[in-house]
C-alpha positions in Angstrom: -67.1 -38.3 74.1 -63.7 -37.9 75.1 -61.1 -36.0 73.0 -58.6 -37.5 71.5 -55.0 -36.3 72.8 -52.7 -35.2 69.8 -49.3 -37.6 70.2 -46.4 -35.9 71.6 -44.1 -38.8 70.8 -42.2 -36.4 67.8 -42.5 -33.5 69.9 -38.7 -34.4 71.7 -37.5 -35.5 68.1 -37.8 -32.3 66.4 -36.8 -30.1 69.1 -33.7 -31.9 69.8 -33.1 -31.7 66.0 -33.9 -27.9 66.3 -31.3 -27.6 68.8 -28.5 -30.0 67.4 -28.9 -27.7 63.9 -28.8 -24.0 66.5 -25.8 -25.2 68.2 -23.8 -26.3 64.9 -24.9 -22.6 63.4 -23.8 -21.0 66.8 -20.5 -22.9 66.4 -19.8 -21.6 63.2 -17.4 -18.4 62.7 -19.1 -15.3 62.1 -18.7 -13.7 58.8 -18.4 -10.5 58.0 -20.3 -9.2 54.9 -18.9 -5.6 54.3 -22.3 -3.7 52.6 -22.4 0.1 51.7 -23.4 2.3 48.6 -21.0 2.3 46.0 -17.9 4.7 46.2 -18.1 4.3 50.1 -14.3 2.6 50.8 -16.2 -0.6 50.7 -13.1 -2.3 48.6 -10.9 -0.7 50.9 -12.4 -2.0 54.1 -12.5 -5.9 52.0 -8.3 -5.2 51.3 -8.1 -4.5 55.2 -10.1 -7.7 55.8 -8.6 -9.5 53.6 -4.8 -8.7 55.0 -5.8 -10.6 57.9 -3.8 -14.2 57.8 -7.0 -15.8 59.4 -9.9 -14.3 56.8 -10.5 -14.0 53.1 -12.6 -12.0 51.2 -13.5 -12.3 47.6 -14.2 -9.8 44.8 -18.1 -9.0 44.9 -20.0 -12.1 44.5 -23.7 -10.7 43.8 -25.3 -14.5 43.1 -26.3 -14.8 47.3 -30.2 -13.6 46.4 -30.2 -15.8 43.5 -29.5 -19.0 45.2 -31.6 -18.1 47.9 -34.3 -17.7 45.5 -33.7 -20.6 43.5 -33.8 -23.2 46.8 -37.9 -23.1 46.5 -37.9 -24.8 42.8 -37.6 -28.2 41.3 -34.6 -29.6 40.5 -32.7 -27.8 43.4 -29.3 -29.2 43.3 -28.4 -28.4 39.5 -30.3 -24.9 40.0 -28.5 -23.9 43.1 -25.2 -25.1 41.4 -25.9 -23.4 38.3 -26.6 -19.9 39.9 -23.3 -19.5 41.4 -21.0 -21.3 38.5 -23.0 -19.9 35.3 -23.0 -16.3 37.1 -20.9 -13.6 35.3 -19.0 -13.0 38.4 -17.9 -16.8 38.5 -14.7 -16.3 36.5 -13.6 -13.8 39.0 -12.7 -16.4 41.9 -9.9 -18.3 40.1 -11.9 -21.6 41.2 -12.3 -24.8 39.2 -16.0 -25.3 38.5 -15.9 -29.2 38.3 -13.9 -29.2 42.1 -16.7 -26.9 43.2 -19.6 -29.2 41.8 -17.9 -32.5 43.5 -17.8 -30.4 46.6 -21.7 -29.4 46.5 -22.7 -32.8 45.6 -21.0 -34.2 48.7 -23.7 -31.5 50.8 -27.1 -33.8 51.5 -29.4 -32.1 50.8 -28.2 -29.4 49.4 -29.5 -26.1 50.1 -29.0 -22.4 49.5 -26.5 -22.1 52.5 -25.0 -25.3 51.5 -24.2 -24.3 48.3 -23.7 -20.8 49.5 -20.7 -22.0 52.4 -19.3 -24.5 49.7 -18.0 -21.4 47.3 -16.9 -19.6 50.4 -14.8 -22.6 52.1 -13.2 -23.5 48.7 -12.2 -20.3 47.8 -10.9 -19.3 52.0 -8.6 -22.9 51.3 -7.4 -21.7 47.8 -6.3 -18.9 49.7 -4.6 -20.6 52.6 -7.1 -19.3 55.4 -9.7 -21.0 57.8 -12.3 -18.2 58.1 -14.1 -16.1 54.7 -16.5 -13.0 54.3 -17.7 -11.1 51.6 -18.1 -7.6 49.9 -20.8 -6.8 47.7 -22.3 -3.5 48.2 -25.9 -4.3 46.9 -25.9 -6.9 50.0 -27.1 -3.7 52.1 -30.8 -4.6 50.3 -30.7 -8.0 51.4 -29.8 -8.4 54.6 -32.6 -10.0 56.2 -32.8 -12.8 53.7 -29.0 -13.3 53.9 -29.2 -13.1 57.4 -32.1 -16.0 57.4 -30.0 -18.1 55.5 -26.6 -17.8 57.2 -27.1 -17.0 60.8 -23.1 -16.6 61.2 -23.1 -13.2 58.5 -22.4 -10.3 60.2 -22.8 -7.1 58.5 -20.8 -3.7 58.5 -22.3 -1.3 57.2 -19.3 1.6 55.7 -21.5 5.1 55.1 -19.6 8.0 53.7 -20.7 11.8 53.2 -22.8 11.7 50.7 -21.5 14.2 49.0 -18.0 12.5 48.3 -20.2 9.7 47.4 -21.8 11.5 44.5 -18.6 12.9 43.5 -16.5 9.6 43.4 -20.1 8.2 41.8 -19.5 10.5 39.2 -16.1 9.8 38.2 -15.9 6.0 37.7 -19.6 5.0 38.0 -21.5 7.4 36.1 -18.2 8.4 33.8 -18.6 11.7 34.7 -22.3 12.7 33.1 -24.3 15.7 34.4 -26.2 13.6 37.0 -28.6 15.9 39.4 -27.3 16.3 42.3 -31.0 16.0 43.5 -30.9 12.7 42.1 -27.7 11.5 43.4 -28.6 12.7 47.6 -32.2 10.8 47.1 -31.0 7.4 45.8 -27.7 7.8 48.5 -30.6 8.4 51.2 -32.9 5.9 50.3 -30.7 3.2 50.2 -29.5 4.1 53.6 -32.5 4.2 55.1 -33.5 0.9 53.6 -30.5 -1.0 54.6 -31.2 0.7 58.5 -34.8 -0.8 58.1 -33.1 -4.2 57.1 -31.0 -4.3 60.1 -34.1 -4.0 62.3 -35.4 -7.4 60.9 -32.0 -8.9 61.9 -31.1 -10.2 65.2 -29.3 -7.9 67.7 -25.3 -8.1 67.2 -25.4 -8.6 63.6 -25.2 -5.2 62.0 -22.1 -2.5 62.6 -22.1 1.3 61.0 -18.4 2.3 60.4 -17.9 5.2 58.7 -15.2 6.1 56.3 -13.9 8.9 57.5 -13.1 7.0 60.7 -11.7 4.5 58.9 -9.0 6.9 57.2 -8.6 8.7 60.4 -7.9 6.4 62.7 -7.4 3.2 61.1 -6.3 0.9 64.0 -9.2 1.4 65.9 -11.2 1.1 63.5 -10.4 -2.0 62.4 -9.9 -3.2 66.0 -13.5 -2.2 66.5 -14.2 -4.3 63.6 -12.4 -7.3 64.7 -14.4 -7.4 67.8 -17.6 -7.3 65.9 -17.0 -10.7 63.8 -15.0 -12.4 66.9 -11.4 -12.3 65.2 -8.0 -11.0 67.0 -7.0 -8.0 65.4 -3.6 -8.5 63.3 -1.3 -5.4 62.6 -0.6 -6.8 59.1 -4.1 -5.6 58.6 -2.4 -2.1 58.5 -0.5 -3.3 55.5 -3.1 -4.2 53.1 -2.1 -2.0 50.6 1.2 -4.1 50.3 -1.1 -7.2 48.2 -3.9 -5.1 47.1 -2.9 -5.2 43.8 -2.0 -9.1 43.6 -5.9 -9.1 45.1 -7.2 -7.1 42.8 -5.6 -8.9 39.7 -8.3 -11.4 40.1 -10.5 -9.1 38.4 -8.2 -8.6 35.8 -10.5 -9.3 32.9 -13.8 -8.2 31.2 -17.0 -8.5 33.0 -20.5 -9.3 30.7 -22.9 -7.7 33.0 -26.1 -9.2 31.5 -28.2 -7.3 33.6 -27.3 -4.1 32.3 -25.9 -5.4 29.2 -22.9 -3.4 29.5 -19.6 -4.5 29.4 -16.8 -3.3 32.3 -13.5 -3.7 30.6 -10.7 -5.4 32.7 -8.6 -1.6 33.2 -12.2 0.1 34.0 -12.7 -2.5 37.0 -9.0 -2.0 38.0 -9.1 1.8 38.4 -11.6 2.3 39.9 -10.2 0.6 42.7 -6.6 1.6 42.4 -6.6 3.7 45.6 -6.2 0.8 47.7 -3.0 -0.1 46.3 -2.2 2.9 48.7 -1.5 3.4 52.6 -4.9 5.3 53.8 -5.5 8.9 53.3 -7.7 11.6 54.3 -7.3 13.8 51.2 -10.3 11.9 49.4 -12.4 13.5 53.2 -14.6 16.4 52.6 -14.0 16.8 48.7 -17.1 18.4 48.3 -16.0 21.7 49.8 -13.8 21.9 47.2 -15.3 20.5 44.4 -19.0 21.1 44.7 -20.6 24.5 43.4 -22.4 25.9 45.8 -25.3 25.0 44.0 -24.6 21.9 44.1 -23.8 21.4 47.9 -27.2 23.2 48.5 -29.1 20.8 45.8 -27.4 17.5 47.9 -28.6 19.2 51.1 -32.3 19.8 50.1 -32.2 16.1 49.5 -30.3 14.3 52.2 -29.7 17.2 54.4 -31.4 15.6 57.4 -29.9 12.7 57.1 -26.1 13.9 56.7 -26.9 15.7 60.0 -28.2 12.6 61.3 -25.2 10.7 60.9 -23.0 13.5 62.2 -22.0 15.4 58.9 -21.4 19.5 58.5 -24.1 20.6 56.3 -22.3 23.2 53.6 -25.5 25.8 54.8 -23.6 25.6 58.9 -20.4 25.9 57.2 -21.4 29.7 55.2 -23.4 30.7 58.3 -20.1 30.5 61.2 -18.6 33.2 62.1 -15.9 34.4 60.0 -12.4 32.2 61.5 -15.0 30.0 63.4 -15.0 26.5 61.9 
């Protein structure tokens, strides 16, 4: 008996469809998604960004798992519609919700990086630019997926010593309780760690580590460095973000219901805690802790994310107490 040969016929079809849908992904602009653990300059970076006549960036968005998630269920087009209009963070983007739904409904089919691009491009031409990106810190846990559903995101990744990061944490995010410091250095490593293991399941050239202090230090080529990363000239107006950071920020200018947590940020709360970038850049806010942290402190931080801090190029307060007196 002589086996039958499986048709091939459909074989050309679908790879030529395979390859029409690559090349209109490889053709679109890469966009940067600025990820990081909170208090890490992350708004700063988005003003710097965002001063660039060419590129928009809009406050943190946090629906992009949401919409991912909601692609695999019935009724996709309402859902996927819904999770980005009926989010808390919707009234945030000064967009109106009937021009965004004509906009989706125009998308066949639509799915979750449909809907997903739809928000972006409306709100890039409400802004007067061709290209958009996004900042939402808590990104940096979803990387792969966002990275599966939009091939053009390209993520930068802004890490700061964790021990300014616990102390700005404890200012404006924690309101200034008695948080271990133990606690603080575990959740600033882990979260690291896990967005590093993220960026190994995303494809090579999609992932930057900046750092803060560089950023602060020597701004230009930072930011130049940046640019080359997402495929976009460098502009000096970038240098003069400060100048519209707080028109920017006035989009946030009102209460935020966050159901999740059930707590309520009030419209001044979200403004201050990002009124620094309505500042040139400044390296006073660098190596706080030496000041500011007990020594107890430093040395509860260090049992905790000691290694890492050293990994990523950070004095550990222990090598600090052990040079040489007038030996830095």
């Amino acid at each position: 008996m002589i086996a039958r040969r499986q048709s091939s016929w459909r074989h050309p079809v679908f790879t030529l469809s395979r390859l029409l849908s690559r090349r209109r992904e490889q053709q679109r602009d890469p966009a940067p998604f600025v990820v990081g653990v909170n208090r890490s300059g992350t708004t700063l970076l988005r003003m710097m960004l965002d001063a660039h006549p060419e590129l928009t960036i809009p406050p943190e968005t946090h629906f992009i798992p949401e919409v991912i998630r909601r692609a695999n269920h019935e009724n996709t087009r309402r859902r996927l519609i819904r999770s980005i209009t009926k989010h808390p963070r919707w009234g945030d983007f000064g967009l109106d919700e009937d021009e965004f739904r004509a906009r989706a409904k125009r998308v066949k089919p639509l799915t979750a990086a449909g809907a997903i691009r739809c928000f972006y491009e409306l709100y890039a031409e409400k802004q007067g630019k061709p290209r958009w990106g996004d900042k939402t810190p808590r990104y940096m846990r979803a990387m792969p997926r966002i990275a599966r559903a939009l091939p053009e995101a390209r993520f930068i990744h802004l890490i700061r010593d964790g021990r300014d990061v616990a102390l700005s944490q404890r200012e404006r995010v924690i309101g200034g309780q008695d948080v271990a410091m133990a606690a603080m250095a575990e959740r600033w490593q882990r979260r690291i760690v896990a967005a590093r293991e993220g960026a190994a399941e995303i494809r090579s050239g999609a992932y930057l580590e900046i750092r803060y202090e560089d950023l602060v230090t020597d701004t230009e080529s930072t930011l130049r460095t940046v640019c080359d990363f997402i495929g976009i000239r460098f502009d000096a107006g970038m240098l003069d973000y400060h100048r519209r950071a707080e028109e920017r920020l006035a989009e946030m200018n009102r209460d935020l219901d966050n159901s999740d947590s059930g707590v309520v940020r009030t419209a001044d709360n979200r403004l201050a805690a990002h009124a620094l970038t309505t500042e040139p850049p400044t390296t006073n806010r660098c190596g706080r802790w030496r000041s500011e942290m007990t020594g107890d402190e430093v040395a509860e931080f260090e049992r905790g994310a000691g290694a890492l801090l050293s990994e990523l190029g950070y004095e550990l307060g222990s090598e600090r107490a052990a040079a040489p007196e007038g030996v830095e």
